[in-house]
C-alpha positions in Angstrom: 0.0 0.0 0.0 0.9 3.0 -0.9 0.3 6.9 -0.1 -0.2 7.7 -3.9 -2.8 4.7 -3.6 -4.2 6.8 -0.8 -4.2 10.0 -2.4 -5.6 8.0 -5.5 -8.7 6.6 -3.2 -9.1 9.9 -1.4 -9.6 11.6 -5.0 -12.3 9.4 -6.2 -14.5 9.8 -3.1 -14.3 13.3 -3.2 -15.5 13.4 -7.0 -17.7 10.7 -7.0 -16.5 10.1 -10.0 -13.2 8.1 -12.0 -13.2 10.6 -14.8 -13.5 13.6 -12.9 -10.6 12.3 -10.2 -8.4 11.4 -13.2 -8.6 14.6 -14.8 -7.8 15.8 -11.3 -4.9 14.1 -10.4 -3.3 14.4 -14.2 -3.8 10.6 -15.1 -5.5 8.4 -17.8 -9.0 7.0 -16.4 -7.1 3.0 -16.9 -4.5 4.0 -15.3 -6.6 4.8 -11.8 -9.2 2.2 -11.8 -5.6 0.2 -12.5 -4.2 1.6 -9.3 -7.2 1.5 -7.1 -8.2 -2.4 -8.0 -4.7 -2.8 -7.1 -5.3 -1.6 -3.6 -8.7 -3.5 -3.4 -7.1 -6.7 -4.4 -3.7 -6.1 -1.6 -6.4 -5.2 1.2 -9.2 -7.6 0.2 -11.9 -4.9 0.2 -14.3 -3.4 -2.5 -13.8 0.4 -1.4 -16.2 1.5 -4.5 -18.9 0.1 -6.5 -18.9 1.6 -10.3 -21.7 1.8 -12.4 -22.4 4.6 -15.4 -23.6 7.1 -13.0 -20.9 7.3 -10.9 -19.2 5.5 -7.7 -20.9 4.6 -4.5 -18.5 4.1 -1.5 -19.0 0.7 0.1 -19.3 1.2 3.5 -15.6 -1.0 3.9 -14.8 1.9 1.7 -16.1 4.6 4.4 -14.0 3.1 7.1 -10.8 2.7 5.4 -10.9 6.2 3.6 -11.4 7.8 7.1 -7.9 6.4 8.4 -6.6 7.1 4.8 -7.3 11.2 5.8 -6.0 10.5 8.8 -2.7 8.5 7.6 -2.5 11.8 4.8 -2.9 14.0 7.5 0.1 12.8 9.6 2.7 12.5 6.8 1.6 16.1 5.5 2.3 17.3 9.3 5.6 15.2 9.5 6.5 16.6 6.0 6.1 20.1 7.0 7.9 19.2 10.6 10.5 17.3 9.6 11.3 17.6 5.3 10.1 21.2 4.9 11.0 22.4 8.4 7.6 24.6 8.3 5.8 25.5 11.4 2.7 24.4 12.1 -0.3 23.9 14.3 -1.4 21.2 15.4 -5.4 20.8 14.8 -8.3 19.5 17.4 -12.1 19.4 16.5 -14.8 18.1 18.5 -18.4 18.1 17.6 -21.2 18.1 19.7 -24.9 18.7 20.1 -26.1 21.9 22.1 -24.7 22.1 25.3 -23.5 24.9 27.0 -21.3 22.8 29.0 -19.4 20.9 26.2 -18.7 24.6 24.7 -16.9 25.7 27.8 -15.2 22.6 28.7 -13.6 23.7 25.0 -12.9 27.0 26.5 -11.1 25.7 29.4 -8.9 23.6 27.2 -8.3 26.1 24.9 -7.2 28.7 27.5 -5.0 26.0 28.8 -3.0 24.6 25.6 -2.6 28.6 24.3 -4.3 28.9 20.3 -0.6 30.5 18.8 0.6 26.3 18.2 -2.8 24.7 17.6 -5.6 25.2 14.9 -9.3 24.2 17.0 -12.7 23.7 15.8 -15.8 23.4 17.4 -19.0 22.3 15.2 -22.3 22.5 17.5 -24.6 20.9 15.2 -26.8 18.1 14.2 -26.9 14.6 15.8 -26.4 13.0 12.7 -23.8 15.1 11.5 -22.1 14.8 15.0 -21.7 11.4 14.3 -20.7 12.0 10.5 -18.1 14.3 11.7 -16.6 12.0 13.6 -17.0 9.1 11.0 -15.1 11.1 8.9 -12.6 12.5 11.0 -14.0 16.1 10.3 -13.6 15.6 14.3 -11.7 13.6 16.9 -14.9 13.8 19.6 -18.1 13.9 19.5 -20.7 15.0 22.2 -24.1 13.6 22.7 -26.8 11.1 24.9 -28.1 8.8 25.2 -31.3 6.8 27.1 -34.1 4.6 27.3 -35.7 5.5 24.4 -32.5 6.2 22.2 -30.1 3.6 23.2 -30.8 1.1 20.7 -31.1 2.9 17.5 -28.0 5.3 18.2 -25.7 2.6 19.5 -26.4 0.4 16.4 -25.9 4.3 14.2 -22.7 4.7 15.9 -21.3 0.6 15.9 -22.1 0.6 12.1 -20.2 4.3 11.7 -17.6 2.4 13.4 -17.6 4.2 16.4 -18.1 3.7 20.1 -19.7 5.5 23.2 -18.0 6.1 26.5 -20.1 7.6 29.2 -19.2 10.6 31.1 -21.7 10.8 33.9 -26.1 10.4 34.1 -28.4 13.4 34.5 -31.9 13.8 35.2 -34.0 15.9 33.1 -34.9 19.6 33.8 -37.3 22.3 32.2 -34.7 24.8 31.3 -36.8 28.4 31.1 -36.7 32.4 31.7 -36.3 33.6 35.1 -39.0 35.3 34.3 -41.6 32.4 32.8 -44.3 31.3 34.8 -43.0 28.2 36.0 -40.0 29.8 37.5 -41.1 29.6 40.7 -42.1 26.1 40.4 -40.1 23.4 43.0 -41.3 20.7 40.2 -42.9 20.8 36.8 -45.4 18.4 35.9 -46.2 17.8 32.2 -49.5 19.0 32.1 -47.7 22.5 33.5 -46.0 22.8 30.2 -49.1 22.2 28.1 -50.2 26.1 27.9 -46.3 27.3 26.6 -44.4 26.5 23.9 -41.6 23.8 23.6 -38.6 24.2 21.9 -36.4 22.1 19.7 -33.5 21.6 17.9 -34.3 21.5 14.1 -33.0 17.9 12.9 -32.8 18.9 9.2 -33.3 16.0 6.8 -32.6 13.5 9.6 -35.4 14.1 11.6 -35.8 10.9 13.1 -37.2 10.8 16.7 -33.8 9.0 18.2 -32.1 12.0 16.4 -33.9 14.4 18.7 -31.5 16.3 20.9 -33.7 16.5 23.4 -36.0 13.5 25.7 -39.7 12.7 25.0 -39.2 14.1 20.9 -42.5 11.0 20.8 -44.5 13.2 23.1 -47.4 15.1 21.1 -46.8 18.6 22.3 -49.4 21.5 22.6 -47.2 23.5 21.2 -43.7 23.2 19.6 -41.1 25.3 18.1 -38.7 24.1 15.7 -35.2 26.5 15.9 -31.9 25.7 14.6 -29.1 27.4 17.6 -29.2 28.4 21.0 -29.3 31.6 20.8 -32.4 31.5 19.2 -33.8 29.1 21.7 -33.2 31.0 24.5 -34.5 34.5 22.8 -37.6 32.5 22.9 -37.7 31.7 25.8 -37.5 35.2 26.8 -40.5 36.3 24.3 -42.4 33.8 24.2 -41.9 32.0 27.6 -40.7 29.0 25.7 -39.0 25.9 27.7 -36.5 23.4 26.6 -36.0 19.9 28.1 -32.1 19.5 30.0 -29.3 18.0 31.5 -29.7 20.8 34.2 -26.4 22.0 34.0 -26.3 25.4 33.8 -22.9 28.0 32.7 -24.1 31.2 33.6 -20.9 32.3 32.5 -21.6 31.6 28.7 -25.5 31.7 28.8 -26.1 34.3 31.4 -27.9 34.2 35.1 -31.4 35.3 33.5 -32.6 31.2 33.1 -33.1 28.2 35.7 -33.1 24.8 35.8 -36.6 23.1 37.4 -36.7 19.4 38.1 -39.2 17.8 35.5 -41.1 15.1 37.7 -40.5 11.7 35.8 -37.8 9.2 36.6 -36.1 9.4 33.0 -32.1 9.7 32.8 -29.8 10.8 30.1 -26.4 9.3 30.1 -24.5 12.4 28.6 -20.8 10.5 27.2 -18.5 10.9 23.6 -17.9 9.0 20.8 -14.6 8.1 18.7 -13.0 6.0 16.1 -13.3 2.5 17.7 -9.9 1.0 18.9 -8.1 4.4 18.2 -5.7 6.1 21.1 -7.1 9.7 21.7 -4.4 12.9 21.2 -3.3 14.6 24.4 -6.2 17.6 23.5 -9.2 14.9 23.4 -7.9 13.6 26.8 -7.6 17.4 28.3 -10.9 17.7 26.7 -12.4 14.8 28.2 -10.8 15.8 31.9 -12.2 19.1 31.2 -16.1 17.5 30.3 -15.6 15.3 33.5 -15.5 18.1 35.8 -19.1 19.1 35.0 -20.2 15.7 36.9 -20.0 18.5 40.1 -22.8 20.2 38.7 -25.0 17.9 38.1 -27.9 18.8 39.8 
């Protein structure tokens, strides 16, 4: 195997198409599918099916372009380190549903390892595309839950993206609202106290399923509901239209502000709040600072 073979591989995906990567890369069309059924023989895999439309990637083909970035990735760094004696930052992404806490936990590490020597991303998006982020080594970490309801369907999502789950700590759900809503003052909310104000959610996109929803009970048929598609937006509404959002119940007022509260929603549901990464590989000395960082919010767990 080869790191032109890589480069080759890497090319086709990103076309979806042999012409179109030939033309790229400056070869005859033979000459590639050549080289590429040379790699699929040497590693026993089909990494593309053709047909006159184009080329699918076979999900083998997923797994093993997504350590062929990564393999890319290194050599360019070590190239630029070592051969080309260039300076460069190191890079750490992590991706993550909406939580305030996963956000500064990033801060903290940040802060910590100084941004002059390393290149960071944060994506706060999506389920899905938290996990196909991390499938595709867009980013080393991904944040989300899981529970009752969830578990099965995500854990089979993120075993066939070849990925696993570690769990960071369990939370029980809160009503997170305006200081100034109604239910403020409330010691415990009981469903049918929510029925009269608006929920909010975190638009899925295309991938709408109900074990995508970032937040508990997405089977529940709300009153009212309000689709949005960032935080900021959520908690404006909350403001103007005493709108509520469902919780871990841990709260940054140093991010978010100190005009919203957690309540204590009465039902005996838990979300197991934990990361995912490539299965079986070693995390970089940021995702463990990361991960210390995350594990600190256990504290405030309410």
């Amino acid at each position: 195997m080869t790191l032109q073979q890589l480069r080759y591989a890497i090319c086709i995906a990103n076309q979806k198409s042999m012409n179109k990567a030939a033309a790229e890369l400056f070869i005859t069309q033979p000459s590639l599918s050549s080289t590429i059924r040379d790699l699929e023989e040497e590693i026993g895999l089909q990494l593309f099916l053709r047909s006159n439309r184009g080329i699918v990637i076979t999900p083998e083909g997923e797994e093993f372009l997504g350590y062929a970035r990564q393999m890319l990735e290194q050599y360019r760094q070590m190239e630029e380190r070592f051969v080309k004696k260039e300076k460069f930052k190191k890079k750490f992404s992590v991706s993550m549903q909406h939580y305030t806490f996963a956000v500064q936990a990033f801060i903290h590490m940040a802060k910590e390892f100084g941004m002059d020597d390393y290149e960071f991303a944060v994506h706060e998006t999506r389920t899905y595309d938290v996990i196909e982020y991390v499938k595709n080594q867009k980013s080393e970490l991904g944040i989300l839950y899981l529970n009752e309801f969830n578990q099965k369907s995500m854990e089979k999502l993120i075993h066939d993206s070849d990925l696993e789950f570690t769990e960071l700590f369990q939370c029980k759900i809160y009503v997170y609202l305006w200081k100034g809503s109604p239910l403020a003052q409330k010691k415990l909310i009981e469903f049918e106290d929510l029925k009269n104000y608006p929920c909010l959610s975190f638009e899925q996109g295309t991938n709408n399923a109900f074990y995508l929803a970032e937040e508990v009970f997405s089977t529940y048929e709300y009153k009212q509901i309000i689709k949005a598609d960032d935080r900021a937006t959520l908690l404006n509404l909350m403001v103007g239209l005493n709108g509520y959002t469902l919780c871990s119940g841990i709260i940054c007022e140093d991010l978010n502000g100190d005009e919203y509260c957690a309540i204590p929603l009465n039902t005996s549901d838990r979300m197991r709040i934990g990361y995912i990464k490539k299965r079986k590989m070693p995390l970089s000395i940021l995702g463990e600072k990361y991960i210390a960082e995350l594990k600190k919010f256990e504290k405030q767990v309410l």
